[in-house]
LUMZALO-315261 format. One record per atom (N, C-alpha, C): residue in one letter; x, y, z. Coordinates in steps of 0.001 Angstrom, whole numbers, padded with zeros to 6 digits, always signed. Example, Ala and Ser with C-alpha at 12.3 -4.5 7.8 and 13.67 -1.06 7.14 Angstrom:
2
A+013190-005690+007800
A+012300-004500+007800
A+013200-003300+007800
S+012850-002250+007080
S+013670-001060+007140
S+012900+000030+007870
//
This chain:
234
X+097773+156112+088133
X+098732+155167+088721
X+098874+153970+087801
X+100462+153814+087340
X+100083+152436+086448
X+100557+151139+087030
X+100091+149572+086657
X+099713+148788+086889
X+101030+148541+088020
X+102305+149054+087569
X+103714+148575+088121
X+103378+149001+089820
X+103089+149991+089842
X+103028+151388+090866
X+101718+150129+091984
X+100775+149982+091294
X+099398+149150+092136
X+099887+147740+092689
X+101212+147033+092049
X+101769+145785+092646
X+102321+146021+093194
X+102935+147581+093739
X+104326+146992+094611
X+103670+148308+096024
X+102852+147593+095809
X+101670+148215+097290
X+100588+146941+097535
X+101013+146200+097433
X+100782+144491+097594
X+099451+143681+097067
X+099362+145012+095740
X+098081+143465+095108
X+099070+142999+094198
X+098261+141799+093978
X+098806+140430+093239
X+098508+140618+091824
X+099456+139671+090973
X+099398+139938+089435
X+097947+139438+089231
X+097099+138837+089815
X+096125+138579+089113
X+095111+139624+089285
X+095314+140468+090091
X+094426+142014+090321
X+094774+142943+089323
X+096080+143043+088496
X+096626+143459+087298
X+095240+143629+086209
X+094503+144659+085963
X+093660+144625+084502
X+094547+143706+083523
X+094000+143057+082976
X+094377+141990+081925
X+094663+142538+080643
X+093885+144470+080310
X+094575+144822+079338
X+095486+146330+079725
X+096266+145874+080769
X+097013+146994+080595
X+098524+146483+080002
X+098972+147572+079300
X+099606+147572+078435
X+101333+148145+078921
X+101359+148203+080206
X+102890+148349+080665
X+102873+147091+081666
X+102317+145745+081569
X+103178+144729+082527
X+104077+144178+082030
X+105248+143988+082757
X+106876+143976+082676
X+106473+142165+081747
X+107846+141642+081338
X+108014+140417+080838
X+107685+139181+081911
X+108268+139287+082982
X+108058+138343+084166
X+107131+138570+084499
X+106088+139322+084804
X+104564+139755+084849
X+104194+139039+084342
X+103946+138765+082745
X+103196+138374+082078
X+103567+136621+081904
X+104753+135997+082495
X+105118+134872+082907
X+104135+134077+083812
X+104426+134739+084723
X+103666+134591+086283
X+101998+134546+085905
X+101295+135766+084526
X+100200+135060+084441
X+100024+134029+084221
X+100603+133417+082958
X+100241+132951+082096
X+100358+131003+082725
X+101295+131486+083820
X+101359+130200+084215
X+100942+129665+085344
X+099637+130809+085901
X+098595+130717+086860
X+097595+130194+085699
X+097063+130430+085046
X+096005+130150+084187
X+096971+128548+083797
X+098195+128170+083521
X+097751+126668+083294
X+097702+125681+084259
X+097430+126060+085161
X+097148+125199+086567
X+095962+124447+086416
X+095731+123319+086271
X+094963+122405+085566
X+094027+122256+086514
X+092672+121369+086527
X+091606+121156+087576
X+091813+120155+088807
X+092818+119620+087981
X+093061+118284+088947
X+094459+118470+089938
X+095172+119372+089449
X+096180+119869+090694
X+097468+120047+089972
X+097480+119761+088324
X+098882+119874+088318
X+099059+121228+087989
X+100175+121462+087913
X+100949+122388+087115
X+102091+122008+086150
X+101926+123049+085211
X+102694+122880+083610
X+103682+123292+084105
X+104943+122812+083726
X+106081+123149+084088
X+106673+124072+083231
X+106286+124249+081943
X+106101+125811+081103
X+106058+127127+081974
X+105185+126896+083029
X+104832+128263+083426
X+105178+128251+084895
X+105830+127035+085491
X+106383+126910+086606
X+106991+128305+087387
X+107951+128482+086495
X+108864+130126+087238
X+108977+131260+086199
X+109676+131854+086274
X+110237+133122+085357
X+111342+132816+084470
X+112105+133264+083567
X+113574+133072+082962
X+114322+132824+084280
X+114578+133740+085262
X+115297+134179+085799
X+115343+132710+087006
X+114329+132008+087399
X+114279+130857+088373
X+113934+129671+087509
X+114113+129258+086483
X+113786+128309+085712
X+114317+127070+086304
X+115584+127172+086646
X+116189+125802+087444
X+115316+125234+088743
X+114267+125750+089458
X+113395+125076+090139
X+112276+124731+089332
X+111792+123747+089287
X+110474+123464+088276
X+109719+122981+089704
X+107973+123179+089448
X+107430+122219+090344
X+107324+120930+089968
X+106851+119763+090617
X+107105+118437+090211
X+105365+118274+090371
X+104804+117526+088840
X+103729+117205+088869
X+103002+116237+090468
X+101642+116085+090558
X+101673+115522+091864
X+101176+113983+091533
X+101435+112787+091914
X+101377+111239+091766
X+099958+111018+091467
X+099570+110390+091196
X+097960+109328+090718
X+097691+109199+092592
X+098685+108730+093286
X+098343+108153+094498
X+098134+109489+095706
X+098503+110836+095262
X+098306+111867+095717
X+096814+112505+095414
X+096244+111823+094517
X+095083+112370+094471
X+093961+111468+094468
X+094401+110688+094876
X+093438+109336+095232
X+093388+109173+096786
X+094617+109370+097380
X+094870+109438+098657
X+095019+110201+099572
X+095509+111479+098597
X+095994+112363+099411
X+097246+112126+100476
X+097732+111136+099837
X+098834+110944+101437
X+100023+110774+100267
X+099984+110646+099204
X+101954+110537+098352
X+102263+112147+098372
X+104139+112092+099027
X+104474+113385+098700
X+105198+113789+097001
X+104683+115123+096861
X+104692+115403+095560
X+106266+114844+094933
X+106279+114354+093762
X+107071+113653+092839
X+107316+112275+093440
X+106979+111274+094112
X+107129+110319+094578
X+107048+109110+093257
X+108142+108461+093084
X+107871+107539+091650
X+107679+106479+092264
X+105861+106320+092367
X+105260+104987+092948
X+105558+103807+091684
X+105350+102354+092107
X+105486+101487+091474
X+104369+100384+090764
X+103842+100132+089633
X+102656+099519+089732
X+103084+098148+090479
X+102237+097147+090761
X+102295+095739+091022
X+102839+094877+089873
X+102307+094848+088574
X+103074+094571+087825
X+104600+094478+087437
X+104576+095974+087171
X+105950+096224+087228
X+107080+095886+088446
X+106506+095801+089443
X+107461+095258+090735
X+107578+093927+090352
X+106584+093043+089853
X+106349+091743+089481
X+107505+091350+088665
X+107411+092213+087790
X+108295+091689+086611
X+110042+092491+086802
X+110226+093266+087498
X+111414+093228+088126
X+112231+092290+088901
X+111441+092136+090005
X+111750+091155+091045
X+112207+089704+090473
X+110758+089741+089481
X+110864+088136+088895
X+110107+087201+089575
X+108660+087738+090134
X+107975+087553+090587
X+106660+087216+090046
X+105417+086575+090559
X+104073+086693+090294
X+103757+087934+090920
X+102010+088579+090378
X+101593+089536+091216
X+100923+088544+092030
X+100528+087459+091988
X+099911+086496+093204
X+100889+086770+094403
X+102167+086242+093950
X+103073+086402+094722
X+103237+087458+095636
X+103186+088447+095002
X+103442+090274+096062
X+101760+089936+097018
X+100973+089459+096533
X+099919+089843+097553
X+099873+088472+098471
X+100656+087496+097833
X+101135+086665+099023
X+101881+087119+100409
X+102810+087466+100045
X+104500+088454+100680
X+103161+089345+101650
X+102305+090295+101311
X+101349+090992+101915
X+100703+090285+102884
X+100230+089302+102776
X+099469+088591+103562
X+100217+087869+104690
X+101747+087294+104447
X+102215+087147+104924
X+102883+087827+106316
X+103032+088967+105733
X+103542+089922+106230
X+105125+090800+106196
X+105887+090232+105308
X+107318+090319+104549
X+107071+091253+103529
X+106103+091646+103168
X+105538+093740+102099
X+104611+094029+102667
X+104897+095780+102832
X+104171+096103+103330
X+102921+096600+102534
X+101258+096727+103036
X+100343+096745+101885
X+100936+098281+101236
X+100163+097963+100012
X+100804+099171+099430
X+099669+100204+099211
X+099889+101766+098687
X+098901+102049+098487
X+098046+101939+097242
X+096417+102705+097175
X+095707+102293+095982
X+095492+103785+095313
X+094822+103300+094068
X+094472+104643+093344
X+093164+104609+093747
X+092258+105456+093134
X+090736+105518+093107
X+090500+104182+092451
X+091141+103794+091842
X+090587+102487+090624
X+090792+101344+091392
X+091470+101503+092351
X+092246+100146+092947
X+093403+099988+092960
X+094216+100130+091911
X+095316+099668+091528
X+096279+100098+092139
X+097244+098768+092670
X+098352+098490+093795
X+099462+099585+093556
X+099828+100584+094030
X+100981+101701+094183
X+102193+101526+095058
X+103034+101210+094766
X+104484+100409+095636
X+105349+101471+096098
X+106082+101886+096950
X+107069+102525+097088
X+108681+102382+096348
X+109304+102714+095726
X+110687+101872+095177
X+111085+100835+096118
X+111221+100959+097965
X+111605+100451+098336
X+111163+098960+098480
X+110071+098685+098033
X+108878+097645+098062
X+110012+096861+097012
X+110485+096672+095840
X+111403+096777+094871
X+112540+095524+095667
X+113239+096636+096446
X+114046+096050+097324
X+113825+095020+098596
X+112590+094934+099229
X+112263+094462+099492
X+111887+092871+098972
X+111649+092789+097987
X+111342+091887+097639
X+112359+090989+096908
X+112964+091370+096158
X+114775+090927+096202
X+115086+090689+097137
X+115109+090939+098114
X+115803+090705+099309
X+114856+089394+100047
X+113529+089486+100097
X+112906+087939+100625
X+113788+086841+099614
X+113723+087182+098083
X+113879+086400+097310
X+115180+085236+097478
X+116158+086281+098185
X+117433+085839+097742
X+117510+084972+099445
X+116717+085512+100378
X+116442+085076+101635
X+116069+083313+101049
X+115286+083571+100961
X+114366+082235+100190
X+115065+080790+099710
X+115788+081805+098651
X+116863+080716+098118
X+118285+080066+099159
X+118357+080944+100180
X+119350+080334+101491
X+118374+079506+102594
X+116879+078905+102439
X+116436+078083+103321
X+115559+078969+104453
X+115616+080330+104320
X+114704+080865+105074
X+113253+080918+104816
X+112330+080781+105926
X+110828+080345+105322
X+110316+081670+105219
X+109231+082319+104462
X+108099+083286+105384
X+108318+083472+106467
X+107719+082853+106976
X+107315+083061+108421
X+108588+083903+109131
X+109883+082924+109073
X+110749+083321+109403
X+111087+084777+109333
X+111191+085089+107993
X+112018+086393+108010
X+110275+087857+107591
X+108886+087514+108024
X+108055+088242+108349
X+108400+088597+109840
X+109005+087592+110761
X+109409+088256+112093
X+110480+088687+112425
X+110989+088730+111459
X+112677+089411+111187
X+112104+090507+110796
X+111721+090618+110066
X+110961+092563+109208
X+110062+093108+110011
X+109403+092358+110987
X+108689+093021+112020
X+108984+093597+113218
X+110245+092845+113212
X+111403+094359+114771
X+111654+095008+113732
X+112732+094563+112876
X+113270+095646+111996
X+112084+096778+111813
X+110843+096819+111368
X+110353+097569+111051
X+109975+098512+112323
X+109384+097889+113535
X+109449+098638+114563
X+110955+099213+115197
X+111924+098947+114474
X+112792+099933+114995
X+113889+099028+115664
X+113610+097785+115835
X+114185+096943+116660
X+115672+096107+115541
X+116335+095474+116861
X+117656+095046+115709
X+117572+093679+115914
X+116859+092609+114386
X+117247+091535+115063
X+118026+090840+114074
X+119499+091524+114284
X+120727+090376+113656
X+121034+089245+114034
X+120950+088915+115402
X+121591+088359+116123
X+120438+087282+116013
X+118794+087155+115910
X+118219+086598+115503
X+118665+085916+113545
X+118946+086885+113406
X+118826+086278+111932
X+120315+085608+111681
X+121300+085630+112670
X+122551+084727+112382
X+121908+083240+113126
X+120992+083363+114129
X+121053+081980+114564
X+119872+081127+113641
X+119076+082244+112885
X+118485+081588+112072
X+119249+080578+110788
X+120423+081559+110662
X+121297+081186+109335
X+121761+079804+110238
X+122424+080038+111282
X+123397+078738+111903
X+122452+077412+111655
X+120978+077858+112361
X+120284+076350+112325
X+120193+075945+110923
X+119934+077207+109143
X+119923+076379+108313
X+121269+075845+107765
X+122405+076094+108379
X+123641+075250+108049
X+124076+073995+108681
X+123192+073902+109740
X+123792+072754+111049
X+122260+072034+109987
X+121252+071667+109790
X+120083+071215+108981
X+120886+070453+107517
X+121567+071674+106719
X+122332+071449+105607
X+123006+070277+105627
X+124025+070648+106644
X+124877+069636+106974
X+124794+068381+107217
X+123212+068522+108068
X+122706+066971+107964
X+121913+065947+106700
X+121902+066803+105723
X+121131+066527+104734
X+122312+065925+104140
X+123805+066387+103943
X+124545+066185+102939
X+125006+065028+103607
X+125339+064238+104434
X+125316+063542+105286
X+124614+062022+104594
X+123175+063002+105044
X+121997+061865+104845
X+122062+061524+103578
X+122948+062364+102402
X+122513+062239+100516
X+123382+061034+100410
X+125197+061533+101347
X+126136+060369+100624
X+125923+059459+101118
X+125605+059328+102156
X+124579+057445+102326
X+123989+056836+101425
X+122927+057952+100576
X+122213+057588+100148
X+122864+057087+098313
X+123899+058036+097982
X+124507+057996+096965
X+125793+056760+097072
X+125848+056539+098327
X+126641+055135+098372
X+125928+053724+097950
X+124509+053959+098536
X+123469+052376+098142
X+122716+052359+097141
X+123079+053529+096100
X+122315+053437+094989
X+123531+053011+094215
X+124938+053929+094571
X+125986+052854+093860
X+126055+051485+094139
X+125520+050672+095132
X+125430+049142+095322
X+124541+048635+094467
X+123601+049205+094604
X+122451+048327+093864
X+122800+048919+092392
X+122857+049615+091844
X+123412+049578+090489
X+124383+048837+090070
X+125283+048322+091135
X+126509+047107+090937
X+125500+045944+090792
X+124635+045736+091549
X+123751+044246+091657
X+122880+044147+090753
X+122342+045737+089763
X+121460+045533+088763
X+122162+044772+087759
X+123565+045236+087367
X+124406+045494+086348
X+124813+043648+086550
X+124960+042621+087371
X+125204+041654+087121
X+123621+040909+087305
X+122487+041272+087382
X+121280+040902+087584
X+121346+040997+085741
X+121481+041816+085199
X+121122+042238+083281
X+122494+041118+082845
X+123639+040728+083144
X+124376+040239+082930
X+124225+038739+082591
X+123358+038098+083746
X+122723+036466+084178
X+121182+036609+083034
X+120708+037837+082925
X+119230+037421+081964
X+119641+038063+080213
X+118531+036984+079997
X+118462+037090+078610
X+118223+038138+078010
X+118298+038934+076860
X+117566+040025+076539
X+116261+040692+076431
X+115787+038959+075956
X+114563+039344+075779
X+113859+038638+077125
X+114377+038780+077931
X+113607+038784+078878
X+113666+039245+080697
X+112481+039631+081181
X+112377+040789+082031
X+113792+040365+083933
X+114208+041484+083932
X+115344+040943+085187
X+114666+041502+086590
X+113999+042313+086287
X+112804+042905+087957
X+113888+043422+088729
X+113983+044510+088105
X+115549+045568+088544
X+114683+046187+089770
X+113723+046398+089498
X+112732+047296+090774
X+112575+046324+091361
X+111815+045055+091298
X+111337+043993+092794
X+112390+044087+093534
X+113986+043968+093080
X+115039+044042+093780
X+115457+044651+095080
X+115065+046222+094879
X+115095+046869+095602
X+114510+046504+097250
X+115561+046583+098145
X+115216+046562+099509
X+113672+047157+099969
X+112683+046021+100690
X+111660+046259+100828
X+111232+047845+101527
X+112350+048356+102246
X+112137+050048+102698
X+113384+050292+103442
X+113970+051283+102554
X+115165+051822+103064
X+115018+052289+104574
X+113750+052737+104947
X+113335+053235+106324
X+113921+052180+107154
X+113774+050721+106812
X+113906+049384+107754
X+115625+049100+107865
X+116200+049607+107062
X+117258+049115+106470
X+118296+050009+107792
X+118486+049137+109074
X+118904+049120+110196
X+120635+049699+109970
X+120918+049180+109056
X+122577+049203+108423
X+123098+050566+108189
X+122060+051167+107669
X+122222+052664+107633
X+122648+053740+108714
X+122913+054618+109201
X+123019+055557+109777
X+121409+056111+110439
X+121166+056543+111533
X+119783+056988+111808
X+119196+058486+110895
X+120106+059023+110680
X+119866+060547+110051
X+119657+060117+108601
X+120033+058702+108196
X+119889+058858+106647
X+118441+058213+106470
X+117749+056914+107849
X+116543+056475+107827
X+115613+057547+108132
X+115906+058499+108922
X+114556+059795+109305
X+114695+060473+108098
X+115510+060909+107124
X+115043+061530+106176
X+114556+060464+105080
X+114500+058969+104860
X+113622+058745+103886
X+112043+058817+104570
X+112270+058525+105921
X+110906+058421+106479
X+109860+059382+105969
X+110841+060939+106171
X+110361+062510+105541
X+110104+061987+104459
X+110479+061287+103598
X+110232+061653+101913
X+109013+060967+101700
X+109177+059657+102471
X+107834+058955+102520
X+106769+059710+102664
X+106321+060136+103897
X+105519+061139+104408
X+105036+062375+103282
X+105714+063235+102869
X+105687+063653+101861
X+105333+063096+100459
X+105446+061698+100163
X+104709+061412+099110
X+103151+060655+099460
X+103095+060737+100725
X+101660+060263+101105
X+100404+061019+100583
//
């Protein structure tokens, strides 16, 4: 009986004697690319299929698939770094965002080292650009935390936007006040340098109103925000 006749009564090519001398071309495919199946799980994509199925290849399996056992095969994880330097980020930063709760942790290798999903990527662009419109942490970690359970909170995140535009609004408010009495007193420096000598000192600063905070004349929204600035330089 030869070797052809013993496979197609259902043993397997690897039950094939190794020197018989009628196995077909795809036979000897199918060995050759059982034997390069490596220790650690991959497979050579050389010996993946036959001529005839070549257009399916298997896809090697991730660093995080064999550290974890939980990445599905071909998954293009992301280092921390590299998310870092995409985003335009620190890696302090991503394990900030983590702690926070706005990324989710990511996974590790055996070594440690941080494994991202692409979407982690997007994620983080997306706090970023959050960020730069006045939204805090905090804020949009409880925005990503329905979202993530499944929940919809738009309608949260427009009234978040409204309060930082009605806030805005009061700031710009509070600036041209403020850009009106610095144009005064630059009128009063400018004839203060006018009355003194050169060589000698005009006390452009003593000048200045003992605390804009006091300075009753103002608007109330333009005295609570120097109060803030005060406070802040304490």
């Amino acid at each position: 009986m030869s070797p052809h006749e013993e496979n197609s009564k259902g043993l397997t090519i690897a039950e094939i004697p190794l020197d018989s001398g009628t196995r077909s071309r795809g036979e000897d495919e199918v060995g050759r690319g059982k034997q390069r199946i490596s220790a650690t799980g991959h497979r050579s994509e050389k010996g993946s299929k036959t001529e005839g199925d070549s257009h399916t290849r298997v896809k090697p399996l991730t660093a995080a698939k064999l550290a974890t056992g939980s990445a599905p095969l071909g998954a293009q994880l992301m280092r921390s770094a590299e998310i870092a330097r995409l985003a335009g980020v620190s890696a302090d930063s991503l394990r900030h965002y983590e702690r926070v709760g706005v990324l989710h942790p990511p996974q590790r290798t055996a070594a440690g080292y941080r494994l991202y999903a692409p979407s982690a990527l997007d994620r983080v662009r997306l706090v970023r650009r959050a960020l730069s419109f006045g939204f805090s942490l905090r804020e949009l970690a409880r925005i990503f935390r329905v979202r993530d359970k499944g929940g919809i909170p738009c309608r949260q995140a427009r009234s978040l936007g409204r309060a930082k535009l009605a806030d805005l609004e009061r700031q710009i408010v509070e600036l041209e006040v403020l850009r009106t009495q610095l144009k005064d007193i630059l009128r009063l420096w400018d004839r203060k340098l006018r009355r003194t000598p050169r060589n000698a000192r005009a006390h452009l600063l003593e000048s200045l109103p003992a605390s804009l905070a006091n300075d009753t004349s103002r608007p109330a929204s333009s005295r609570k925000l120097s109060q803030k600035r005060g406070r802040k330089n304490q």
